[in-house]
C-alpha positions in Angstrom: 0.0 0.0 0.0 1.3 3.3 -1.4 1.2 6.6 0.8 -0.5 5.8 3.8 -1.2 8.4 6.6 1.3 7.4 9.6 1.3 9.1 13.4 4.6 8.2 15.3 4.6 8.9 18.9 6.8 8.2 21.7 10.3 9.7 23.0 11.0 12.3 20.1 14.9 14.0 20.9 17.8 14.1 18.8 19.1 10.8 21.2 16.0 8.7 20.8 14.5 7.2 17.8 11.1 8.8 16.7 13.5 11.0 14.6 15.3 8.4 12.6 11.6 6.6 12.1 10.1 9.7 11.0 12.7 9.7 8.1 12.5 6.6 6.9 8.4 6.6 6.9 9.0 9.6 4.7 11.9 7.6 2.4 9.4 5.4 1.6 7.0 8.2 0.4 4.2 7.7 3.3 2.9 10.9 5.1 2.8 11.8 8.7 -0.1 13.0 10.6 -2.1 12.6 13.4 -5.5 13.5 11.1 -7.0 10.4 10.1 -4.0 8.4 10.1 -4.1 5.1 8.7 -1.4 3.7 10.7 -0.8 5.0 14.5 2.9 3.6 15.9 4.2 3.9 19.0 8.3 3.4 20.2 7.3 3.9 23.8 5.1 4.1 27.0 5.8 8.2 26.9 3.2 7.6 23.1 0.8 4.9 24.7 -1.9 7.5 26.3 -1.7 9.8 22.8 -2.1 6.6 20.9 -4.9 5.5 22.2 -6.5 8.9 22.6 -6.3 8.8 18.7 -7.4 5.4 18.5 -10.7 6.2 19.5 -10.8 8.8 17.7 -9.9 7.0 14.7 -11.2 3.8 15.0 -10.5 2.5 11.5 -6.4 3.3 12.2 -3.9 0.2 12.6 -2.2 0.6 16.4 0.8 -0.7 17.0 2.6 -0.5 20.4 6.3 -1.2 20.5 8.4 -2.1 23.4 11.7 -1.3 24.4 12.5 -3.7 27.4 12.1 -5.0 30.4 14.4 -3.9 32.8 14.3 -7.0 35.5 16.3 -4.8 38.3 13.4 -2.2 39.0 11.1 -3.3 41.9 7.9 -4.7 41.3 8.8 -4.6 37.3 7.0 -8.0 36.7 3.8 -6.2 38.4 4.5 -2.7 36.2 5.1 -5.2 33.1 1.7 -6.3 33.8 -0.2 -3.1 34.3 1.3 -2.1 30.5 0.3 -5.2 28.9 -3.3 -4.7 30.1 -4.0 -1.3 30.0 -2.5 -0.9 26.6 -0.6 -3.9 24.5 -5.0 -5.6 24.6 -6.0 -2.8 23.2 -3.6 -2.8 20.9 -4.0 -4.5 16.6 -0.3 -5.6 16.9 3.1 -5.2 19.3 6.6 -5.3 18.8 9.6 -5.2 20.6 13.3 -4.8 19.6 15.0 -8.0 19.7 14.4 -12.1 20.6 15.7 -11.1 24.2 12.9 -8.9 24.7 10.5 -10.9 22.8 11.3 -13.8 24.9 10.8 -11.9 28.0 7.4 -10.1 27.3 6.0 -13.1 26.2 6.2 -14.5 29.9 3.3 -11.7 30.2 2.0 -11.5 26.8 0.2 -14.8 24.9 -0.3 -13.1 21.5 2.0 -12.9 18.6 5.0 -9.9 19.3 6.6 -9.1 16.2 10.5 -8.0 16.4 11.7 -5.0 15.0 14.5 -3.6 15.4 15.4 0.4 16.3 17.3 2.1 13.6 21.1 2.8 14.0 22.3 6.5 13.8 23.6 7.3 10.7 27.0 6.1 11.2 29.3 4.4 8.2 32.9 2.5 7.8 35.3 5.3 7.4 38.6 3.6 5.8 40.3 6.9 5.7 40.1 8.1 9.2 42.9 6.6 11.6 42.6 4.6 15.3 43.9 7.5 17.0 41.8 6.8 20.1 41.7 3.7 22.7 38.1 3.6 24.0 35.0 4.9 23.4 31.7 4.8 25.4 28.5 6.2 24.5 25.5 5.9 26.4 23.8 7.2 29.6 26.4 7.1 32.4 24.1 7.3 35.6 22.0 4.4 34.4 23.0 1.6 37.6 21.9 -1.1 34.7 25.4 0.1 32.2 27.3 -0.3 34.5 30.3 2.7 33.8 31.8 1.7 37.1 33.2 -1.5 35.6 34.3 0.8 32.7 36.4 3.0 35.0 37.3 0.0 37.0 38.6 -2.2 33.8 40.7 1.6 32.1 42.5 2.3 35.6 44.1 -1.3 35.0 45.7 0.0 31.2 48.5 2.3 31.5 46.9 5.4 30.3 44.0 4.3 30.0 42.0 7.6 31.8 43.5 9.5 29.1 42.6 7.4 26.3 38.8 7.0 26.7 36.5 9.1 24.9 32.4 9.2 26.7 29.9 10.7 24.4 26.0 10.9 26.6 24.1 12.9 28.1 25.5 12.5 31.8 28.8 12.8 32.5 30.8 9.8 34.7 33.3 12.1 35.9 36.1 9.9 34.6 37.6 10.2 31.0 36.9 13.1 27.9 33.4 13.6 27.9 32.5 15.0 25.0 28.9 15.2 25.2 25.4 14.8 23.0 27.3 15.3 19.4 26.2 15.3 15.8 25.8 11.9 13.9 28.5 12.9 12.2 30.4 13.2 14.7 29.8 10.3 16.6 30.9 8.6 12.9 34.1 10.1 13.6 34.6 8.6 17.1 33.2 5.1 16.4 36.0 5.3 13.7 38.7 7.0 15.2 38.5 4.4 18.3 39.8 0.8 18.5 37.1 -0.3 21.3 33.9 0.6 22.1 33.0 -0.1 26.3 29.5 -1.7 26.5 29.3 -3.6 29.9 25.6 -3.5 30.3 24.4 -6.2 32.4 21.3 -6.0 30.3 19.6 -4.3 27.0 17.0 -3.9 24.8 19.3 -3.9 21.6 22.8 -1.8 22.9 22.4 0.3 19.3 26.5 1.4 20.2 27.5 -2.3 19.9 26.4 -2.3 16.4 27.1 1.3 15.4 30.4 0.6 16.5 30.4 -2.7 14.5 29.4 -0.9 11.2 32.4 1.4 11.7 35.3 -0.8 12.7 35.1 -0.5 16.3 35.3 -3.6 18.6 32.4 -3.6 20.7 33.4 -5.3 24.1 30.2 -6.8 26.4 29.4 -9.1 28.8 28.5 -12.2 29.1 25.0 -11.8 31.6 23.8 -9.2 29.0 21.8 -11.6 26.3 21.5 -9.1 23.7 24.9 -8.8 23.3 25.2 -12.8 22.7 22.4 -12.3 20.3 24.3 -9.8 17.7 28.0 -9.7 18.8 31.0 -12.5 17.8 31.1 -14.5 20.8 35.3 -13.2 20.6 34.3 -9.9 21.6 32.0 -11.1 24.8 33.9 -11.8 28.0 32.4 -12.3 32.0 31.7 -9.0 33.7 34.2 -8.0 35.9 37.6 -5.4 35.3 39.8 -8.2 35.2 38.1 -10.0 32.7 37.4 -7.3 30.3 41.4 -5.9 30.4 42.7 -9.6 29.5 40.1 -9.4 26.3 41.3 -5.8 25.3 44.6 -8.1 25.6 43.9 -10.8 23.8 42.0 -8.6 21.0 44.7 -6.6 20.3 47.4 -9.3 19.7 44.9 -10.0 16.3 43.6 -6.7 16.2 43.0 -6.1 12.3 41.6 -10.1 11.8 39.4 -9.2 14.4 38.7 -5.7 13.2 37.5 -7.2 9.9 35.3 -9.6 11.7 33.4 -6.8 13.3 33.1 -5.2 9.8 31.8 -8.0 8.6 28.8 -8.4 11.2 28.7 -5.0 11.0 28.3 -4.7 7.1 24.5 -6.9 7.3 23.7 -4.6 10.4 24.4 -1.2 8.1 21.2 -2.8 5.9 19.2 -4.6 9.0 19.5 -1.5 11.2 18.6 1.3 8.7 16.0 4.1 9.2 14.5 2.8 5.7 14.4 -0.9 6.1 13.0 -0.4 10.0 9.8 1.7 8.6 9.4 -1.1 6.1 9.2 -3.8 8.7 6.4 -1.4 10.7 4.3 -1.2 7.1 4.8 -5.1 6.8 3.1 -5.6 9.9 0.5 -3.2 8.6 0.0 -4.6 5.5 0.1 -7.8 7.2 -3.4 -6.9 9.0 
């Protein structure tokens, strides 16, 4: 179906996703409004109240809730995990999440069918020309408990340098390292490819979007073994257990075969470049439209 009428609610910054989604309904020549759409999608809870509101109004429109995770270390989440699945994912034609890890998980609340699409990647590319001039790289929000930045500084103070060579791009800053900030896509291509390793020690997430933006540029993502996600997308090489020790002796061993392990993150990160993009993400929202 050709030029359908779309409404895309949820968390809509230059950080979250609603932006990159907007662009790639409009790549594929659909509209966006909130008048009549034909198709009302939602990335997150902050969009479930709106899309319902215009549900009602617009009976006729297709709703789709997506989900981001479930974050099993916040009290009472299984009762909270409930509460969202029956005051909106009923109501809903259709829900998605983000990746098997999170389908897995919501379907210990949720019977129906939960479709799995992924969130789109910045936009982020291989670089050949720009050199490793930097160490380590982490992006992501530094206060969260669940990322887990301590073990980050923990693991750099054991490197000879390593304070100095360790580049943080966020909103929050760890207090540790060059923070640099919220900066441009283009930017942020520059680091991912200026940097031998990206940091991702999450003990759990949704997707971890900087593991495979730093795959698609050349970066070595290293993550940890109780984080599922990351054994869902990454080399197993470039997964070790979560603890300082353990992540400084696979810096180690990565960087005795750095370029043969380089090119192996190119290579998964080459089919996430097409998997991940803004384009191919709206598509996979339409298919479950069409699919009504």
């Amino acid at each position: 179906m050709n030029n359908i009428k779309v409404t895309i609610l949820g968390s809509d910054g230059y950080t979250c996703q609603i932006p990159r989604i907007k662009e790639g309904m409009e790549l594929l020549g659909h509209s966006l409004s909130e008048v009549s759409p034909d198709l009302i999608y939602s990335n997150d809870p902050k969009g479930y109240d709106k899309a319902l509101i215009l549900k009602e109004k617009y009976p006729n429109a297709y709703l789709i809730f997506n989900f981001l995770d479930i974050p099993w270390h916040v009290e009472n989440i299984e009762r909270q995990t409930e509460l969202l699945v029956n005051n909106y994912f009923l109501k809903a034609d259709a829900v998605s999440v983000i990746s098997f890890k999170v389908q897995k998980d919501l379907a210990k609340f949720y019977d129906k069918k939960i479709h799995v699409i992924y969130n789109p990647v910045k936009d982020v590319y291989f670089d050949e020309k720009i050199k490793k001039n930097n160490m380590f790289l982490y992006v992501g929000r530094a206060k969260d408990p669940i990322k887990r930045i301590k073990l980050v500084h923990e693991s750099i103070i054991k490197i000879p340098a390593g304070l100095k060579n360790i580049k943080i791009c966020g909103s929050e800053n760890p207090g540790f390292g060059n923070y640099v900030g919220v900066i441009s896509d283009k930017d942020l291509n520059k680091l991912y490819n200026s940097s031998k390793f990206v940091l991702l020690p999450s003990k759990a997430e949704g997707i971890g979007l900087p593991m495979i933006e730093g795959m698609i540029c050349g970066t070595i993502p290293i993550t940890c073994s109780d984080n599922l996600t990351a054994k869902e997308f990454s080399p197993p090489e470039f997964i070790c257990e979560p603890n300082a020790q353990a992540i400084v002796e696979k810096i180690e061993e990565l960087n005795k075969k750095y370029d043969s392990k380089r090119s192996l993150a190119l290579e998964y990160g080459a089919k996430y470049k097409k998997q991940f993009n803004k384009k191919n993400i709206a598509t996979n929202i339409i298919d479950i439209f069409n699919s009504k």
